[in-house]
C-alpha positions as CSV (number, residue, x, y, z in Angstrom):
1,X,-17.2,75.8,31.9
2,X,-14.3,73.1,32.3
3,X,-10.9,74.9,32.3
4,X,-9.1,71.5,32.5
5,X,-9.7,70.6,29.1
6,X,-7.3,71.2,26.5
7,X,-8.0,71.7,22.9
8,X,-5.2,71.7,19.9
9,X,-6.4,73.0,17.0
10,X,-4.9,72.4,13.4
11,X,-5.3,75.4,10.7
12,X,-3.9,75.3,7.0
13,X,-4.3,78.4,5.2
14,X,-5.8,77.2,2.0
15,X,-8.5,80.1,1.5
16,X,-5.8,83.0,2.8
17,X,-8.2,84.4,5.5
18,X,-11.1,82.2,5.1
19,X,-9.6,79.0,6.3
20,X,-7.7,81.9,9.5
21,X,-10.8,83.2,10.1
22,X,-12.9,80.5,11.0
23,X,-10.5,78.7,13.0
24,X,-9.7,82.0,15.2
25,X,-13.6,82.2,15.7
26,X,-13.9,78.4,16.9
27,X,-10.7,79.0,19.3
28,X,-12.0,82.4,20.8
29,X,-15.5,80.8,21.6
30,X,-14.1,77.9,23.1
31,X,-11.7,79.5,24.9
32,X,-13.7,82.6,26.2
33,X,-17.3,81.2,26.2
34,X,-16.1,77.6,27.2
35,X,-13.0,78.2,29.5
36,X,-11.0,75.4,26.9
37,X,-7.3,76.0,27.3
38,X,-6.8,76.2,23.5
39,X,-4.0,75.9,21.1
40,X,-4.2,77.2,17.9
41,X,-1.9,75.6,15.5
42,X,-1.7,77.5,12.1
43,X,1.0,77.6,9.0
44,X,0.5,81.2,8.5
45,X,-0.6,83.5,11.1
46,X,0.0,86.5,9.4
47,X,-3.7,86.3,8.0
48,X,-5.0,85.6,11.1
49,X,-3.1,88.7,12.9
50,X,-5.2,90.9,10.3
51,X,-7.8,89.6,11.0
52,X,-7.7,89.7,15.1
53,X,-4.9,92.3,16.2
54,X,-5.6,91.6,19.8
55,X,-4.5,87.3,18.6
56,X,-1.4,87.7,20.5
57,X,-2.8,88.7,23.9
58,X,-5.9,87.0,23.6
59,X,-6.9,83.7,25.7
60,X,-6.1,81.4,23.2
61,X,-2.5,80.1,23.1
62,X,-1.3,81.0,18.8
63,X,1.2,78.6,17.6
64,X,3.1,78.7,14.1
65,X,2.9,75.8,13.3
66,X,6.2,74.4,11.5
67,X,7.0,71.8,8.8
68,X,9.3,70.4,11.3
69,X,6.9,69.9,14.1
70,X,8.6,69.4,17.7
71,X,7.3,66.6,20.0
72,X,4.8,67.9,22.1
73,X,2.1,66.3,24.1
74,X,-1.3,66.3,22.5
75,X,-4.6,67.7,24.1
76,X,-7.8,66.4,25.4
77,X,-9.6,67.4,22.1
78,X,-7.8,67.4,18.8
79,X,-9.4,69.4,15.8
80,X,-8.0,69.4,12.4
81,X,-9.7,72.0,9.7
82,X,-10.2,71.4,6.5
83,X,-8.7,67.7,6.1
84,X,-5.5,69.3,6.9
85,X,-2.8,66.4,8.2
86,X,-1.7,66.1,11.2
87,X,2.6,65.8,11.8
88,X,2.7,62.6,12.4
89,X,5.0,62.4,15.8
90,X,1.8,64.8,16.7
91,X,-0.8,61.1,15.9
92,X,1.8,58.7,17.6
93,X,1.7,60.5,20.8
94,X,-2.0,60.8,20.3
95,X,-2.2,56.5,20.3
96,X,0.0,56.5,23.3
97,X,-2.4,58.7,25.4
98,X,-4.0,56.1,28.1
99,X,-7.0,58.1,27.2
100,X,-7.8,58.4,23.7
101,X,-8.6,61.5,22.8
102,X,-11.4,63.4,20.9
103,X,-10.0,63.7,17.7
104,X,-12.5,65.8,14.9
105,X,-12.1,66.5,11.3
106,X,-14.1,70.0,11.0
107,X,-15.3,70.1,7.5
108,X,-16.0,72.8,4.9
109,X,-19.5,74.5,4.9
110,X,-21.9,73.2,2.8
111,X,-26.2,72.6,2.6
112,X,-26.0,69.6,0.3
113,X,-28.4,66.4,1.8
114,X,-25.3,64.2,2.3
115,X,-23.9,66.5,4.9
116,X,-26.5,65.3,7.5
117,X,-25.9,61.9,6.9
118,X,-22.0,62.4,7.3
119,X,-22.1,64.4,10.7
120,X,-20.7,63.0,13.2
121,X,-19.5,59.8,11.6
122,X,-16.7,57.8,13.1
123,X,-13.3,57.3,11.0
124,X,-11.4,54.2,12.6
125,X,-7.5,54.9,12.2
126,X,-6.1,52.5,9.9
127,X,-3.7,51.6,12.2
128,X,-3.5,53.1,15.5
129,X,-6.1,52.5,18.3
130,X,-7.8,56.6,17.3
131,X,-11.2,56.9,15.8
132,X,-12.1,60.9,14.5
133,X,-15.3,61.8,13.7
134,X,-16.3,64.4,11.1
135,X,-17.8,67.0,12.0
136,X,-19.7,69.3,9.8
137,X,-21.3,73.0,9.8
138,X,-24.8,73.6,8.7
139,X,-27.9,75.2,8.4
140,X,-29.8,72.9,10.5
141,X,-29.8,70.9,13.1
142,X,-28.8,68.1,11.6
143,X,-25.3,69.1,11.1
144,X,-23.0,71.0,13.5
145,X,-25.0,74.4,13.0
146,X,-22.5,77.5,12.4
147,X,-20.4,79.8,14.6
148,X,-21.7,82.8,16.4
149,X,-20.5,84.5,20.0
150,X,-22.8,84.5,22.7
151,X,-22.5,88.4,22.5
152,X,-23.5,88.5,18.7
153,X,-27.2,89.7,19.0
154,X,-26.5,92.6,21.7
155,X,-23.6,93.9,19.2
156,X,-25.3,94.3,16.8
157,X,-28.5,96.0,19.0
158,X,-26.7,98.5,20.0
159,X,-24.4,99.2,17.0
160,X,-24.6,102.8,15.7
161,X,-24.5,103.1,11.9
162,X,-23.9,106.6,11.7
163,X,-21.3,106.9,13.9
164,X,-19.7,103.8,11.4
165,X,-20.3,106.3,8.5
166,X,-18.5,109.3,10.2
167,X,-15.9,107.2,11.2
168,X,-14.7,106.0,7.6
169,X,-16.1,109.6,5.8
170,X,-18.8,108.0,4.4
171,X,-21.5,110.7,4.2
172,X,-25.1,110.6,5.1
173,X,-26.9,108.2,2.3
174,X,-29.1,110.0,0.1
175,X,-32.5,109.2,0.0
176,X,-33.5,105.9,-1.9
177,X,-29.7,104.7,-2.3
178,X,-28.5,101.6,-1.5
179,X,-25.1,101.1,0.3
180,X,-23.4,98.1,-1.4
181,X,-20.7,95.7,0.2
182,X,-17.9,94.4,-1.6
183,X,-15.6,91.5,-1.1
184,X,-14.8,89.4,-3.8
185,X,-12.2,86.6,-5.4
186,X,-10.9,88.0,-8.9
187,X,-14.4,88.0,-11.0
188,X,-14.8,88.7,-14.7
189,X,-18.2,89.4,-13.9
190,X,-17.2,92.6,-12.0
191,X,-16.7,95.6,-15.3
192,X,-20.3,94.8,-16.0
193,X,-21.7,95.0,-13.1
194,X,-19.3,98.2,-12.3
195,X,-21.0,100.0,-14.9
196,X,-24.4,99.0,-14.5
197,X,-24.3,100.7,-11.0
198,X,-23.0,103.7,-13.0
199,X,-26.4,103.8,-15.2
200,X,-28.6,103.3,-12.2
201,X,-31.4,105.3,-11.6
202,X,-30.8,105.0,-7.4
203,X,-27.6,106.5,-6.2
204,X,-25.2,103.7,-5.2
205,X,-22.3,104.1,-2.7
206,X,-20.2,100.8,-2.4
207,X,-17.5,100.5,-0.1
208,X,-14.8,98.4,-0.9
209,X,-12.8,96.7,2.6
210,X,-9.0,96.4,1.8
211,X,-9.0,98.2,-1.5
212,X,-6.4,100.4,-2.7
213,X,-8.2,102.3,-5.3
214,X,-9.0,105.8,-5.2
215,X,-12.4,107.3,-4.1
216,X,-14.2,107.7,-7.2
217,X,-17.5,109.1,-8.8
218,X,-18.7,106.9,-12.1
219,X,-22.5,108.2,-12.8
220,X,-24.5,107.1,-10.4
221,X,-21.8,104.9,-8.6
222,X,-19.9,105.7,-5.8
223,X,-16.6,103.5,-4.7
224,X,-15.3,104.0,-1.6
225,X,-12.2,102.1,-0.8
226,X,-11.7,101.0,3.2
227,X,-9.1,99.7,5.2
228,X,-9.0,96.0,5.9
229,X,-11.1,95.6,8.4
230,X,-10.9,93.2,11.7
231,X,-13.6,90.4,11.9
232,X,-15.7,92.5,14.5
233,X,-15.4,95.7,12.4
234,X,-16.3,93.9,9.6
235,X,-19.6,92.7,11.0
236,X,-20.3,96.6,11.2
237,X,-19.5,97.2,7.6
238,X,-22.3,94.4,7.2
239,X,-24.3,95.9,9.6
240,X,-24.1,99.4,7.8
241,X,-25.1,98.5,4.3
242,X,-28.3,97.4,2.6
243,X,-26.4,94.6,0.1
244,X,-22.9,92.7,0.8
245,X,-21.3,91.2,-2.0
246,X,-18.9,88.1,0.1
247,X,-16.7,85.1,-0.8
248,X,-15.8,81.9,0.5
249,X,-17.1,80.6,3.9
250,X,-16.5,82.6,6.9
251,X,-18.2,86.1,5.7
252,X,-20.8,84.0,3.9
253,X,-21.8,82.9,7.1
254,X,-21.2,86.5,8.6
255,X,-23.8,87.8,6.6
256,X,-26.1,85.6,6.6
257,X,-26.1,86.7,10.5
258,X,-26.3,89.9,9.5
259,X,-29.6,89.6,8.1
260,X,-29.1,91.6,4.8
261,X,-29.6,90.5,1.0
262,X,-26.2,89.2,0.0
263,X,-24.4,88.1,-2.9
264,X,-21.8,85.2,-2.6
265,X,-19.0,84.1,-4.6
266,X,-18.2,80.6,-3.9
267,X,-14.8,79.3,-3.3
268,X,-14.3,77.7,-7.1
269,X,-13.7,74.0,-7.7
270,X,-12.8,71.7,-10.9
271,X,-15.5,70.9,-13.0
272,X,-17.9,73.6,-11.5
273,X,-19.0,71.6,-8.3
274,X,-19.0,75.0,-6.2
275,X,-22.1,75.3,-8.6
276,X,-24.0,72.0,-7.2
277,X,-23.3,73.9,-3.8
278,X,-24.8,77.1,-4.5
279,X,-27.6,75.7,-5.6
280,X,-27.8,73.4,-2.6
281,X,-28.0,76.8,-0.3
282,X,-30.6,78.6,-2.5
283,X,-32.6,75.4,-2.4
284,X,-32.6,75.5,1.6
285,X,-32.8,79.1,1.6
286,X,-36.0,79.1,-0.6
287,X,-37.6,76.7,1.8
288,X,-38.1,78.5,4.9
289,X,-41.1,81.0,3.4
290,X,-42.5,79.6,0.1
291,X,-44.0,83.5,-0.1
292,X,-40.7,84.5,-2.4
293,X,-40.3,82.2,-5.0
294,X,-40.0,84.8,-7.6
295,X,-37.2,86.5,-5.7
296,X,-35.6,83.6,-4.9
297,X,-35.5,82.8,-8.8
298,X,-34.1,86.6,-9.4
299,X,-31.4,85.9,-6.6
300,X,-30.4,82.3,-8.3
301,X,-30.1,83.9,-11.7
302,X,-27.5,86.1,-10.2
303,X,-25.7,84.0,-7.9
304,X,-25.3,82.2,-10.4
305,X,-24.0,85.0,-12.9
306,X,-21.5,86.3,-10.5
307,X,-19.9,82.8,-10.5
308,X,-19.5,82.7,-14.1
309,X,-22.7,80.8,-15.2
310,X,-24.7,83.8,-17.1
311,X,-25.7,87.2,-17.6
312,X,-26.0,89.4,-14.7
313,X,-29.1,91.4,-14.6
314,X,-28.9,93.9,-11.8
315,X,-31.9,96.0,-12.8
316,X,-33.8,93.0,-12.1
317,X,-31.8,91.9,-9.0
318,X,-32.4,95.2,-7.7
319,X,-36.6,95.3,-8.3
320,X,-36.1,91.7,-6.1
321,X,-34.1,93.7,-3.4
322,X,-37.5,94.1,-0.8
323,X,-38.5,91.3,-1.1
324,X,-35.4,89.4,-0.5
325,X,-34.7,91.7,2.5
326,X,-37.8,90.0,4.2
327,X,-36.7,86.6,3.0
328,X,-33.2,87.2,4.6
329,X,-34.7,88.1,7.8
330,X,-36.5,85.1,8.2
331,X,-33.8,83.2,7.1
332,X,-31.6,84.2,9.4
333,X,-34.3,84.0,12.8
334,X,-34.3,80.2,11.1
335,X,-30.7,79.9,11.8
336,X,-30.9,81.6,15.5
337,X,-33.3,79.1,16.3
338,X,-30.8,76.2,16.1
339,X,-27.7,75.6,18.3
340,X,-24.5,76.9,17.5
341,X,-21.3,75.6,16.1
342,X,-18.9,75.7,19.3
343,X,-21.8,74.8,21.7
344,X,-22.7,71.7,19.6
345,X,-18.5,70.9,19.1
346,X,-18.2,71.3,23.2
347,X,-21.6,68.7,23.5
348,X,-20.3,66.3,21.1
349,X,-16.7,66.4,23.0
350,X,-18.2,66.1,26.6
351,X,-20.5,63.0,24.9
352,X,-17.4,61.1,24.4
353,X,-14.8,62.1,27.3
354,X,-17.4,60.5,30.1
C-alpha cells in the first residue's frame, strides 16, 4: 500500500445509481484495499448515500461537487467517469503541477472488439502539457477487467440464505420454485412477462428491491416488494435467488459475480446501439464452453425481448434455466481468473508515477 498517493475522482450521475455506484466501489477499494487517500467528487450524492449509508464515515473523503467549483489543488491521480468534464480551474492547476499527474478517463462497460484496442490509449491535451489515458472495464484481460473487493469470495462462502429469507419474511421456497430478482428501467415488456409467471406450472416468488407495491398473489406468482437495498445487501438478494433480472452496469456486473442466470436490461441508446452491445456480451459469454449453444440461443432470444426487440418466451427461457446455471458458473470462474479493476487501475498508475 502507498498512503501518500492522492486520488480525486470525478462522478456525474447520469444513470441515477449506476454511474454512484460504481464510482463509490472504485473509491472504497482504492482507499481500503490500496491505502489511496481518495476524493470522491460527485454532483449528487444523495444516490450514493442509498447506496452506502456508512459513505460519510467511511475512508474515502465525499465531496459535492458544485457548478461553481473552488480552487483546490489536484491529486496525484485524477479519474474522470464516464467522459464527465472536468471544472476547468480544476485542469489549469493540473498543468501547473511540476509533476504531471495521472489523469484517466474510466469508460463505460462494454465487450465489443474495439474496447481492447482502445485501453489504455494516450489522449494528448490540446493545449496544456496533460496526456489522459482511457481506461476501460472488461471481460478479459485485455481491458481493465471489472471491480470486485478482495473480501468478495469469503462473503459470499459464508452467506446464509435462510437467515436472508427470515430476515425480509420471505418464507421457506417450495419445492421446484424458482426465486426471481427484479430490477429494471421502465419496460413494456414487463405485463407479459408478469402474467406468464402467473400461468406457470413452477411456483414463482420474485422479490422486487425498492418497490412500493403491495405483497401480492397472481396464480402461480408471487411479488414480494423489498426495501432498497445497500450495495452489500444487495449482493445477498443475488445471492439468495436462482434468476436476477438487472439494468445498467454496476449490478450487471454484480451478478455476473454472483454466478446465477441473469437477465439484463441495457442502459438504452439512439438508434438501438445498446443492441450491438448486448450482442457483443452474449457473443463472449457463449465462448467460454461451446457445450451450450442452444441455451445460449434461448438466453439471446430473450435478452433481446426484454430490450424491446421481440417476443419473450419464458416457457422456453425457463426449460434453458439448468443449463445456463452451469454456463454462468463457468462464466464467472472465467472472470476470477483475470485481474481486477482497481488492482489493474493502481498498476497502470504506479507504471507512470516512476
Amino acid at each position: 500500500m502507498n498512503t501518500s498517493l492522492r486520488c480525486d475522482i470525478f462522478c456525474t450521475v447520469v444513470d441515477n445509481f449506476g454511474d454512484a455506484a460504481v464510482c463509490w466501489r472504485l473509491a472504497s477499494q482504492l482507499a481500503d484495499d490500496f491505502g489511496w487517500q481518495v476524493r470522491l467528487w460527485i454532483d449528487d450524492p444523495q444516490p450514493l448515500y442509498r447506496l452506502a449509508p456508512d459513505a460519510p464515515r467511511s475512508s474515502v473523503d465525499v465531496r459535492r461537487w458544485e457548478k461553481s467549483f473552488a480552487d483546490t489543488a489536484p491529486a496525484d491521480i485524477v479519474i474522470e467517469t464516464f467522459a464527465c468534464e472536468l471544472p476547468p480551474n480544476y485542469v489549469a492547476a493540473m498543468a501547473s503541477r511540476t509533476t504531471q499527474p495521472v489523469w484517466l478517463n474510466l469508460e463505460y462497460l462494454s465487450a465489443e472488439d474495439w474496447v481492447s484496442g482502445c485501453h489504455g490509449l494516450p489522449s494528448p491535451h490540446p493545449r496544456l502539457p496533460l496526456t489522459k489515458h482511457f481506461f476501460f472495464p472488461g471481460f478479459d484481460s485485455n481491458t481493465g477487467g471489472l471491480l470486485r473487493e478482495r473480501d468478495y469470495e469469503k462473503r459470499r462462502r459464508v452467506f446464509n440464505a435462510k437467515a436472508f429469507r427470515q430476515e425480509f419474511l420471505l418464507g421457506d421456497p417450495p419445492p421446484a420454485s424458482l426465486t426471481i430478482s427484479l430490477f429494471s428501467y421502465v419496460n413494456p415488456a414487463l405485463p407479459a412477462l408478469l402474467a406468464a409467471w402467473a400461468r406457470s406450472d413452477t411456483p414463482i416468488q420474485v422479490l422486487c428491491p425498492g418497490s412500493t407495491e403491495p405483497r401480492q398473489q397472481i396464480g402461480r406468482l408471487e411479488l414480494v416488494p423489498l426495501p432498497f437495498l445497500p450495495q452489500q445487501r444487495y449482493d445477498e438478494l443475488l445471492w439468495t435467488c436462482d434468476l436476477n433480472f438487472v439494468r445498467g452496469e454496476d449490478s450487471f456486473i454484480r451478478a455476473q459475480w454472483a454466478a446465477k442466470p441473469l437477465v439484463w436490461q441495457i442502459y438504452p441508446q439512439t438508434e438501438n446501439l445498446h443492441l450491438q452491445k448486448l450482442d457483443a456480451f452474449i457473443a463472449a459469454f457463449g465462448k467460454v464452453d461451446a457445450g451450450h449453444t442452444l441455451s445460449i440461443r434461448t438466453m439471446a432470444a430473450f435478452w433481446h425481448a426484454w430490450n424491446g426487440d421481440g417476443t419473450l418466451d419464458w416457457p422456453a427461457f425457463s426449460s434453458a434455466l439448468p443449463a445456463m446455471r452451469q454456463h454462468t458458473q463457468i462464466w464467472t470462474n472465467h472472470l476470477a481468473a483475470h485481474t481486477d479493476l482497481a488492482t489493474n487501475l493502481v498498476q497502470f498508475c504506479l507504471a507512470r508515477l516512476k
